[in-house]
Structures are given as C-alpha cells and as structure tokens.
C-alpha positions in Angstrom: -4.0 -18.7 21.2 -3.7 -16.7 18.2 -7.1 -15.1 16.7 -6.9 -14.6 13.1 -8.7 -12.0 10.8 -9.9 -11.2 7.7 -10.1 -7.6 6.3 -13.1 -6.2 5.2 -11.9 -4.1 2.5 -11.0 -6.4 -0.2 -14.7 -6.8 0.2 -15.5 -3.7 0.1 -17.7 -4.1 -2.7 -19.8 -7.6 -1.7 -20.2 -5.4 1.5 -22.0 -2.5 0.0 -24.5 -5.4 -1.5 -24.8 -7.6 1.2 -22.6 -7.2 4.6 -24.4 -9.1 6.5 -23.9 -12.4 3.7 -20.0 -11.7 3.9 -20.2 -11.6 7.4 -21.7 -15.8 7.3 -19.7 -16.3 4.2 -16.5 -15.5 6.5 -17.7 -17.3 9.6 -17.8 -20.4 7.7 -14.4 -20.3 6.3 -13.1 -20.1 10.0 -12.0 -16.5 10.6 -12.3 -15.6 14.3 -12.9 -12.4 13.4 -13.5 -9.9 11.2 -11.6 -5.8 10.5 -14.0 -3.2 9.2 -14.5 -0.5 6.5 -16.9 1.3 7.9 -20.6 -0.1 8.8 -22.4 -0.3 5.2 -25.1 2.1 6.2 -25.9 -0.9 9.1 -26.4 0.3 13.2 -23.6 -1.1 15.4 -26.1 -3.5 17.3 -27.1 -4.8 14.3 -24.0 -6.2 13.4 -22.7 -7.1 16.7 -25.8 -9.8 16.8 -24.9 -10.7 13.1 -21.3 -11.3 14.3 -22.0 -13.2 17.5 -24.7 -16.2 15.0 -21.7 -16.2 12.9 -18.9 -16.3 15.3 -17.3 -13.7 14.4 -15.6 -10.7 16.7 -15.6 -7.1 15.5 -11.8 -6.5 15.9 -11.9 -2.6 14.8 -12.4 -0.4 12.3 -10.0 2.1 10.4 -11.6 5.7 10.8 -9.9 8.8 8.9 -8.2 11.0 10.5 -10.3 14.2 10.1 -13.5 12.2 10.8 -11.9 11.2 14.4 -10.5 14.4 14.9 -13.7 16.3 14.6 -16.0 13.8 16.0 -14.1 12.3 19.0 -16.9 10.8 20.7 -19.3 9.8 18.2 -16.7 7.7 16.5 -16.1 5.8 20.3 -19.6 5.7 21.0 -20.1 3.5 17.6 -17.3 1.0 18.0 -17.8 0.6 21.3 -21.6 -0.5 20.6 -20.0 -2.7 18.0 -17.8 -4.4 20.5 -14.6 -3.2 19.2 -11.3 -3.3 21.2 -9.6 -1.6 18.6 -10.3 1.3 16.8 -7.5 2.4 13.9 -6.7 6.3 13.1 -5.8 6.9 9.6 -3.0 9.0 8.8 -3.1 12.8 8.5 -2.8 15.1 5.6 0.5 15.5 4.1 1.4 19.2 5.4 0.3 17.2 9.1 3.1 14.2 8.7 6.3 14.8 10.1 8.2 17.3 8.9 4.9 19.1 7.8 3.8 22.8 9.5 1.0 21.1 11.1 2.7 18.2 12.9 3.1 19.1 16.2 -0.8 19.4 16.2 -0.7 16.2 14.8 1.0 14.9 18.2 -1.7 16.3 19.8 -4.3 15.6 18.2 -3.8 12.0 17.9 -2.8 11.9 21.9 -6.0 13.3 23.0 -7.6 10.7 20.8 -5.9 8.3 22.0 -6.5 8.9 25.9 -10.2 9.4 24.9 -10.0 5.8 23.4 -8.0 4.1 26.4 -10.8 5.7 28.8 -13.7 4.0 26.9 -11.8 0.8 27.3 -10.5 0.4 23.8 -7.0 1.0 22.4 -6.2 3.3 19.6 -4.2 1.7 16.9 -1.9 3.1 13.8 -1.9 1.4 10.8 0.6 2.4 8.2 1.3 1.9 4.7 4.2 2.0 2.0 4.9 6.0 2.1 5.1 5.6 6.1 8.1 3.0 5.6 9.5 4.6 2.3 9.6 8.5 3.1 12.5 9.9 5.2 12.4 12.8 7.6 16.0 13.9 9.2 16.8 10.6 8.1 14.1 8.6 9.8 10.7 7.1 8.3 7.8 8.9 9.1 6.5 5.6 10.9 8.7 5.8 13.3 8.1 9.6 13.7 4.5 9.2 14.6 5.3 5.9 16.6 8.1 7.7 18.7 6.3 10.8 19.5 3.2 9.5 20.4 3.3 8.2 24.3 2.7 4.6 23.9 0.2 4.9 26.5 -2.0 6.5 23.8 -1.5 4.8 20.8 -0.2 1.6 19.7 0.7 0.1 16.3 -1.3 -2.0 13.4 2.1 -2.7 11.9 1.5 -3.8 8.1 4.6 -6.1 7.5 3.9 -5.8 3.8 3.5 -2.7 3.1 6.1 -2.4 5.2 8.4 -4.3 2.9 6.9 -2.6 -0.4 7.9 0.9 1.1 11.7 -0.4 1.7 11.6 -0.9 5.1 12.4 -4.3 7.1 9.0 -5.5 8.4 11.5 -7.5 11.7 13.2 -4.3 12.6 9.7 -2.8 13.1 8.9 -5.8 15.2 12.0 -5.3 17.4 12.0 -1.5 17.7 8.1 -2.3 19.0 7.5 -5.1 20.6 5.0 -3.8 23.6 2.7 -1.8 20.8 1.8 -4.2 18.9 -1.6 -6.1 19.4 -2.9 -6.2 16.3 -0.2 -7.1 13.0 -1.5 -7.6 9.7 0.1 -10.2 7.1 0.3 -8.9 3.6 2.1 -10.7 0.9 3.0 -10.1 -2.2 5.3 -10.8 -5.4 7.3 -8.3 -7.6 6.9 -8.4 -10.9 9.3 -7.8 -13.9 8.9 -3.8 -13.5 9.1 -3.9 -9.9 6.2 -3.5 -9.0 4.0 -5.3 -6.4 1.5 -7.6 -7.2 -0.9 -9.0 -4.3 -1.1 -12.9 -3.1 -2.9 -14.4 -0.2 -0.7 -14.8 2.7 2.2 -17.4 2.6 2.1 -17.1 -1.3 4.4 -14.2 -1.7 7.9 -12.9 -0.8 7.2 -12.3 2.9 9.2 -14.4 5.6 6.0 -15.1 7.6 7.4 -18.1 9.4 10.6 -15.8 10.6 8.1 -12.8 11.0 5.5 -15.0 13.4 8.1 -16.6 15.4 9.3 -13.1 16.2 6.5 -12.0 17.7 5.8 -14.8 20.0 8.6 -13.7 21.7 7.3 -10.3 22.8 6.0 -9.7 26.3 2.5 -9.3 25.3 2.3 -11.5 21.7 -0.5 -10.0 19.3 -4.1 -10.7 19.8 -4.8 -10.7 16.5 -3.5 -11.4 13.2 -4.8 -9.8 10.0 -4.4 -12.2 6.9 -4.4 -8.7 4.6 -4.1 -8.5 0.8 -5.6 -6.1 -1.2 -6.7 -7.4 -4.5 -7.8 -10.9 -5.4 -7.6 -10.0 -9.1 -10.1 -12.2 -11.3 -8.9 -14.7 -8.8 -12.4 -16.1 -6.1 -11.7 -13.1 -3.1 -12.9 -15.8 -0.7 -10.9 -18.9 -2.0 -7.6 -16.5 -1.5 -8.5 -15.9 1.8 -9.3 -19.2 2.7 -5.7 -20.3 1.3 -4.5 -17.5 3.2 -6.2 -18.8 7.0 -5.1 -22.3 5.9 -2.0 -21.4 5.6 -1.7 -19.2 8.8 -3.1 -22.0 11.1 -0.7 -24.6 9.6 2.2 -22.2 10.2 0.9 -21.8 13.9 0.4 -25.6 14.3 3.9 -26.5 12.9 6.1 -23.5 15.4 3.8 -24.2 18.3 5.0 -27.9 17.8 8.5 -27.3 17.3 
C-alpha cells in the first residue's frame, strides 16, 4: 500500500512558529507521513511522540552535504532517535560535482556515508534537482554521474520527477534506468508560463504525467515506500488547501490504477 507524504519545506515558515501545530494540522488532512527541514530547534524524542498522537511517520530529513560529511555520526544518531528510515544527502559544492577537482572525493565521501547509514539500519537517499537533470558532463547529466558511481548498496535515489522535467530531463527514463534505487519518489508539478518559466501547482494540476509516472513504478521489483506530494510554493494560494488537493488527488489516482 502506498504511503504518501507531505514535505516540510513549503512550511518552512509555519514550522519555525509552531512545528508541532503543522505536524496535527497535517495528520488531519491524511498524510501518512511527514519529510523534514531540519528539527525547528525541537529534540528528536520530542517529535517522534508528537508524530505517533498525530499519526504521522518521520520519513527523513534532507541534511547538507558538509554538515554530514563532518558530522557523520551525530547526524545518524538524530534521525535515528526520530525514527527515520531515510535520511537525504544534499548535493556537494560545485568544484565537488562531476567533472569538478574534488569529485572523486565526492565518491568517497558520500560511500562511507552511506555504509555508515545502512549499518545504523537506515538508507541514505539522493535527492536532486533541475541543474542535476539539466547540466551535462562528457555528455551525461550529473544525476546519473553521482547515481552511477555510487555502489547502490550505499546510496539510493529521492528522484524528483519535477524537477526532473524542469531541468530537461525525462522523469520515466530515470525511472527505468533505476528501478531498484528508488524507495522514496517525490511528485512535483508544475505549469510553464508564457516566458518559460515554471510556475508551481499541487500535484495532478500541472504538466506532469503522474498517472503514466505511477503506473511505472509499480512495476519495479521493490515499488516505492513512499511518495512525496512536493511543490514548492503555494503562492497567496492556502499552503494546506494545495496540499490537501494534492493527497486527494494522489489517492484517487491510486484507487482508480489499483482497480483497473
């Protein structure tokens, strides 16, 4: 059964105020779970008994990637207290990406993070997004790079289908090129506008083939545990009336393919 998410950072803000009141205010729309931002100044047990009245799981958290690389264990130690079975690296400097002076430490950096996360019990994840897709190294995105020279065993992916699609790529060839890495996929839609530029909607309101996108990965081995509904930017639009149109419109989507 698919577990669906809801990101933390489009509310970032609320979360500064009042984590804790986001955290219920989520709950009750439905969400079986919730992606972090960090903790809000707030200790791990704290929020892992907040989470459990609400009904919420702590799906992970997206750490930079200095941070994890100079405090390994600390960083595991946290999200492990906060139940997490996921934790997300962010992506290194640019003169550490590939094609950069400093990737090949980048390789092993991010492997001996990764092997440090699998022995806690948790998998490390990567998340990407546009400039991953859109820049070109030898021909090849740098997404692929990083996904290809990392052995699987120590990271796998938080593919971002939209961003994905904003930095030119094809979010389904991702899909197919990876289908054992990914346990975690977030759904980000979007529209262009008349300059070309992208413009955020909840999920299912945009440009994004969800419906092809979803099918697709219930054909892998190992289907996602959970999917994010992700979008960045409510506008002056109600943050949690987008994402409760975007959770509606996931578990109808599930409802109608699963009866198909």
């Amino acid at each position: 059964m698919a577990k669906i998410g809801a990101p933390l950072f489009i509310l970032r803000e609320e979360c500064q105020k009042d984590l804790f009141g986001v955290l219920e205010k989520l709950g009750a729309l439905g969400f079986d779970g919730v992606e972090f931002l960090g903790l809000f100044g707030h200790n791990p047990g704290a929020i892992r008994k907040k989470l459990e009245v609400c009904g919420l799981e702590a799906i992970g958290d997206h750490v930079p990637y200095d941070e994890f690389r100079r405090n390994t264990d600390g960083i595991i130690e946290r999200y492990k207290a906060l139940g997490c079975k996921y934790v997300t690296i962010g992506a290194p400097p640019a003169d550490a990406m590939p094609g950069g002076p400093g990737y090949g430490e980048t390789i092993e950096c991010i492997t001996r993070i990764g092997e440090a996360v699998r022995r806690a019990g948790m998998t490390l994840l990567y998340h990407n997004h546009a400039e991953e897709a859109r820049t070109l190294v030898g021909g090849k995105p740098i997404l692929e790079h990083i996904a290809d020279d990392v052995d699987p065993s120590a990271l796998s992916l938080e593919p971002d289908l939209g961003w994905i699609r904003i930095g030119g790529g094809d979010p389904m060839q991702y899909l197919e090129k990876y289908p054992d890495r990914c346990p975690v996929v977030h759904f980000k839609d979007f529209v262009f506008d008349a300059a070309g530029s992208h413009i955020f909607r909840p999920t299912g309101y945009g440009v994004m083939d969800f419906a092809s996108l979803y099918a697709k990965t219930l054909s892998f081995a190992a289907p996602p545990c959970w999917y994010v509904m992700d979008h960045d930017c409510a506008y002056e639009r109600d943050i949690y009336e987008d994402l409760a149109m975007s959770l509606e419109y996931f578990k109808n989507l599930v409802r109608v393919t699963n009866t198909n």
